[in-house]
N, C-alpha and C positions, 0 to 999 in steps of 0.2 A: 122497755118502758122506763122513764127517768124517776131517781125517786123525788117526790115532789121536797125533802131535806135537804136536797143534794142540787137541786136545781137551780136558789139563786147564787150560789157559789163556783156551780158550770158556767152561768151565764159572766159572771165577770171573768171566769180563767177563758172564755172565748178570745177576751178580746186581748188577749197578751201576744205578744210576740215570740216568735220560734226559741230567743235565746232563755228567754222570763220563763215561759213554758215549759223548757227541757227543767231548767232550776228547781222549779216548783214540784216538777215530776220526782223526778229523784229525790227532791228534799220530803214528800211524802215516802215515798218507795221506801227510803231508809228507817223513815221514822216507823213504819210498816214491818218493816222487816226487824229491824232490833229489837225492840217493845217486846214482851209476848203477851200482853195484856191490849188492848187499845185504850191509848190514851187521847186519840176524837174518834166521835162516834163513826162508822161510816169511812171512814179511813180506808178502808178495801175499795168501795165502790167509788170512793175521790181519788185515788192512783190508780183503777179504770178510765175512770172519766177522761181523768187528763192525757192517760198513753193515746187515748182514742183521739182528744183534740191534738194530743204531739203530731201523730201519725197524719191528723187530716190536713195540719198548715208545713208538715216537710214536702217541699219544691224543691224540684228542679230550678237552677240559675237560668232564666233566660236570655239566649247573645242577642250579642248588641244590634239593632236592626243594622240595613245596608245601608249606605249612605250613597244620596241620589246620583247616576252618572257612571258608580262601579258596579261591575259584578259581584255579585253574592259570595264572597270565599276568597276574595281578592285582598292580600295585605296592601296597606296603607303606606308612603312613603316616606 
């Protein structure tokens, strides 16, 4: 269950990208980890949040379709 604190802040790190994402991750993580105090509330469950959206937008590269007339696996000239 999300907490409803922590929700509209999930909801904008959705839409970041794989490289924004890792940044954001880490730069929490760190901030997480040195502190021994929490200096933002919730800081544990927001480098949660984000390993979990890191984890959900890391892809595989997809190859490049065939191109019409060659076989599949066939280099180019």
């Amino acid at each position: 269950m999300t907490n409803p604190l922590t929700l509209p802040f999930m909801e904008w790190a959705r839409r970041l990208r794989f490289p924004t994402l890792f940044k954001l991750t880490a730069a929490a993580f760190a901030v997480s980890l040195l502190w021994p105090f929490d200096p933002i509330p919730f800081i544990d469950e927001i480098v949660l949040g984000l390993g979990t959206l890191l984890l959900a937008n890391w892809k595989h590269r997809k190859q490049p379709p065939a191109l019409p007339g060659r076989p599949h696996g066939t280099p180019p000239r």
